[in-house]
N, C-alpha and C positions, 0 to 999 in steps of 0.2 A: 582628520589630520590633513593637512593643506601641503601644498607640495614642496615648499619650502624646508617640513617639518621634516617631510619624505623620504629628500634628496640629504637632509643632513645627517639622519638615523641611518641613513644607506652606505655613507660615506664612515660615519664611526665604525660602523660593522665591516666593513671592508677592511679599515684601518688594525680592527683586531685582530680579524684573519692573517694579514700580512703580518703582521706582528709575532702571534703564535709560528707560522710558519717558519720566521727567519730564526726562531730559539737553537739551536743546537742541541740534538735526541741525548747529550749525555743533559744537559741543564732541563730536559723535560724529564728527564730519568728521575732525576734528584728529587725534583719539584712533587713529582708523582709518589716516590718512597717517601719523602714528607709528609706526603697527604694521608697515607697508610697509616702512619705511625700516629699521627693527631687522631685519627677514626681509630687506634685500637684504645679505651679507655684506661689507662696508667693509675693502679690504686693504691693507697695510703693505709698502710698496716701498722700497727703497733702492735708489739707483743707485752704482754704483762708475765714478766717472767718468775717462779714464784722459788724458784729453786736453790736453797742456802746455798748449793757448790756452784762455784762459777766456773767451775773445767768440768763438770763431772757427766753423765750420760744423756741427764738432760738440754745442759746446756750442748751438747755436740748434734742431738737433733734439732735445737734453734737454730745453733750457725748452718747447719746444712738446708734447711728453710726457708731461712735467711738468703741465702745464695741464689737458692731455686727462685727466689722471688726479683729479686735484685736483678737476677739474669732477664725474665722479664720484662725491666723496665720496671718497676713498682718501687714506691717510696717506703722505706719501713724505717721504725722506729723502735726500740728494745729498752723496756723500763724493768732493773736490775730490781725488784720489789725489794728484798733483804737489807740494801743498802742503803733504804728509805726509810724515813720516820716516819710513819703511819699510824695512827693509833688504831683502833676498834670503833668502830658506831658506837654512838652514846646512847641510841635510841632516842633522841632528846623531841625529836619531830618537828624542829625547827625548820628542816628542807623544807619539808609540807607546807610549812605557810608562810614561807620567804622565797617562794620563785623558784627554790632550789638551788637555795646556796646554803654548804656544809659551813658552821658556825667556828669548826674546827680550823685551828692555824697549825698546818702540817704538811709536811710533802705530798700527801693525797692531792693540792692544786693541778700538782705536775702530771697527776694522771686523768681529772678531769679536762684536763688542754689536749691531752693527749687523745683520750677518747672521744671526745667530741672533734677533734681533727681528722681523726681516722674513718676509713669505709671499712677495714675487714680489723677486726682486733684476733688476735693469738690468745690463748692460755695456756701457759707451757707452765706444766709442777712437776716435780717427784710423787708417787703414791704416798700419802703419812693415812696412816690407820684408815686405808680403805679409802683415799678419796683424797683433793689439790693438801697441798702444805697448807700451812695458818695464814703464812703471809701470802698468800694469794686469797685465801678467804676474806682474811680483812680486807684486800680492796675491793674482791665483789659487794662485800657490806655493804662499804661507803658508797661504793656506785648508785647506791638507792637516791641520795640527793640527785644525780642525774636522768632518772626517773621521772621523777619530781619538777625539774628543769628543763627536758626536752621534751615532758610527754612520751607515753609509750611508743606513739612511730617514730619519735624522733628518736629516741632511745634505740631503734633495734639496728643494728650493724651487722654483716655476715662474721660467722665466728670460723673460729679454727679451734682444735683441741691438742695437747703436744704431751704423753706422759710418760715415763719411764715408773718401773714398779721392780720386786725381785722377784713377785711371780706374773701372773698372769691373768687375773680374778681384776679386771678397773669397770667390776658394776656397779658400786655405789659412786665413783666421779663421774662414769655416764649418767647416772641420774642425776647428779649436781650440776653436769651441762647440759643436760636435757630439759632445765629451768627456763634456758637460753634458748635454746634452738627448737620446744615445742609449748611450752609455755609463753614467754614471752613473743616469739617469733619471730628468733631471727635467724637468720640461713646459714646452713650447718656447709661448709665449704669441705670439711674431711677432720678425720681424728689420724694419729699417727699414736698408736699404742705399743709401746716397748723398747729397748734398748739396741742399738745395732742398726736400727732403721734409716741411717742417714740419709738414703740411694731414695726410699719411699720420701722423706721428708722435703728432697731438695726436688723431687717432682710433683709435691702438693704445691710446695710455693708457688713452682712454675706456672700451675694453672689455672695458679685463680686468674681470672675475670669478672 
């Protein structure tokens, strides 16, 4: 470096110094809480919600959830499953050798957008005989296209689990989400099992990261 180059890199660096210094500590304040909040990573939830009643126990540990996450800072998303035309897998195995696209013309789009948007997906049901509702099953079905589509790492998301039941026996849905979080491999972020749990529910949200 020649002294030319020297005296002019000497002269920028000075110029920055003076610069920083003249800011005002509340405008370094700000600048600095900014910077916090970009380095804490803000995640993208969807919950697959499987639950016919839209008021009823389990929907009240989603919205408390929901809350907890919101609170946060995380972006969520809540697909009402019941209200959607969904058929059942055909088994047809067209995924398999089309890239992994379901053949089907159905609401199920809106949840493959959904979950491949997402970093942490939900599954909130009722207990039905031991284990999620139907309509939450049929989406895990179709999900297989997305398998198919992003490959199994691209496939894996950290999960959540959300159920409400009338007793207290959810081992056969732990085994149906145990598909997910030890089989397939993907991270098990917390389960919220039973009714009344709001207070638990709105501080899982809160902590995912």
């Amino acid at each position: 470096m020649d002294r030319r180059d020297f005296l002019k890199k000497a002269a920028m660096g000075a110029a920055a110094i003076t610069l920083a210094a003249a800011i005002p500590a509340s405008v370094k304040a700000m600048i600095e809480n900014n910077e916090k909040k970009n380095d804490k990573q803000m995640k993208k939830i969807v919950i697959l919600n499987g639950s016919p009643r839209k008021n009823g126990k389990t929907a009240s540990l989603v919205n408390a959830f929901v809350e907890g996450a919101k609170s946060a800072g995380h972006e969520v998303r809540e697909l009402y499953l019941p209200g959607m035309n969904i058929n059942g897998c055909a088994a047809c195995e067209a995924c398999s050798q089309n890239g992994g696209h379901c053949v089907q013309q159905d609401n199920m789009a809106q949840v493959y957008e959904a979950y491949e948007w997402a970093d942490v997906v939900a599954l909130a049901s009722p207990e039905f005989w031991g284990t999620v509702s139907g309509q939450l099953k049929i989406v895990v079905d179709r999900l297989y296209a997305e398998i198919n589509k992003l490959g199994m790492n691209g496939f894996r998301r950290d999960m959540v689990l959300i159920m409400t039941a009338r007793g207290d026996d959810y081992s056969q849905a732990l085994d149906f989400y145990h598909i997910f979080t030890e089989i397939i491999g993907c991270r098990n972020l917390g389960t919220i099992l039973g009714a009344g749990k709001e207070e638990e529910a709105r501080q899982l949200g809160a902590s995912i990261k």
